[in-house]
C-alpha positions as CSV (number, residue, x, y, z in Angstrom):
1,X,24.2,-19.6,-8.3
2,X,25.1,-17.4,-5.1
3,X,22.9,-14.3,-4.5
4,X,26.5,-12.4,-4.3
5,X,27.1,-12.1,-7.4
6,X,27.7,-9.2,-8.9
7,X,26.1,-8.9,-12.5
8,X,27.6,-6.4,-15.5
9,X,25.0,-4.3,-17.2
10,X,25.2,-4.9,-21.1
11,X,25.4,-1.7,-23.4
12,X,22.2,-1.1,-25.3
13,X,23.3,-0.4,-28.7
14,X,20.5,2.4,-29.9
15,X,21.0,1.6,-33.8
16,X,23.8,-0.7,-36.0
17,X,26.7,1.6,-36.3
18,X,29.0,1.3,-39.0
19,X,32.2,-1.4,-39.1
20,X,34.8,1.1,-37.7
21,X,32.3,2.7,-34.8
22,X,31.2,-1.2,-34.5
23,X,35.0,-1.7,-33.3
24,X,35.1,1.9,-31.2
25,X,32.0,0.9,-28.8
26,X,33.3,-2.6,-28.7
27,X,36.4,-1.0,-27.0
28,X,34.7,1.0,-25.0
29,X,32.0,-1.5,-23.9
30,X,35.2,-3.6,-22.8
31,X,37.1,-0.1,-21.1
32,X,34.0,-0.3,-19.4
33,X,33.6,-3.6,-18.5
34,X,37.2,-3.9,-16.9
35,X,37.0,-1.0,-14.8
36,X,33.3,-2.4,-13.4
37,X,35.5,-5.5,-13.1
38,X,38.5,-3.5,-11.0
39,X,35.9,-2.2,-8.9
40,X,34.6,-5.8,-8.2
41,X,38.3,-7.0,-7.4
42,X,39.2,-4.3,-5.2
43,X,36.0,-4.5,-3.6
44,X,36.2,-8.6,-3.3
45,X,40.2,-7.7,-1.7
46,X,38.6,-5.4,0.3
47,X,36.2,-7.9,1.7
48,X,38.7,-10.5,2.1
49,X,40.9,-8.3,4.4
50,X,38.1,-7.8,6.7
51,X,37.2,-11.6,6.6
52,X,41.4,-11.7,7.4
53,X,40.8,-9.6,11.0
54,X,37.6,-11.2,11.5
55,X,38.8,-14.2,11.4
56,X,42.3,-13.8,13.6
57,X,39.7,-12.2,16.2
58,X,37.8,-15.6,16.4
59,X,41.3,-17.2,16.8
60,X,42.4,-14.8,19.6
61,X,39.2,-15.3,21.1
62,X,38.9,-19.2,20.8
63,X,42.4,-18.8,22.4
64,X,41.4,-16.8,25.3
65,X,38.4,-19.1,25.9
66,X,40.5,-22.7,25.2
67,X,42.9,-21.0,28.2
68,X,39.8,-20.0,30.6
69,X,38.5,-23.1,30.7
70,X,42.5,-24.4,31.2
71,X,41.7,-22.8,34.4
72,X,38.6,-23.9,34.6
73,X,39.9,-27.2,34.7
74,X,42.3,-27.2,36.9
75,X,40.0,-25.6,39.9
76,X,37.5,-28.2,38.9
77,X,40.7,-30.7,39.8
78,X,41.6,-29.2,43.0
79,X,38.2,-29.0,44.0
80,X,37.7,-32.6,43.3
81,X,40.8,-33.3,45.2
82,X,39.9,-31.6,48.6
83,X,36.3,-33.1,48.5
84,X,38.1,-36.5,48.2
85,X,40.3,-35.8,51.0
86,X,37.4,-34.2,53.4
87,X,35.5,-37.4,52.2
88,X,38.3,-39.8,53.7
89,X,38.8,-37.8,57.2
């Protein structure tokens, strides 16, 4: 399981309450756990925007380094090319 989990605390019920306050702090221990679970989901959206920029800054980089050593490669080529024709004079 991953360590990012997120786990939901469990209401301690103090004593057995009777049927119809059984049914009201059912309700409210489900209130309570969607809005821990909202938090979670905005939280997880949250995290997945940043992985969003994160990720198109690796591409823009990887980008700006594929084109650098475009250049690269062509100096290395035209380099090559005047050694071959100062080895042939």
């Amino acid at each position: 399981m991953s360590d990012n989990v997120i786990p939901f605390r469990r209401p301690v019920l103090k004593e057995t309450p009777a049927e119809p306050d059984r049914l009201k702090q059912a309700l409210a221990n489900l209130e309570a756990a969607l809005d821990e679970q909202r938090v979670a989901v905005a939280d997880w959206r949250a995290a997945l925007g940043e992985l969003k920029d994160s990720m198109e800054n690796l591409g823009s980089s990887l980008q700006t380094y594929r084109d650098s050593l475009g250049v690269l490669a062509t100096d290395v080529a035209d380099l090559n090319a005047t050694a071959l024709q100062m080895q042939n004079l």
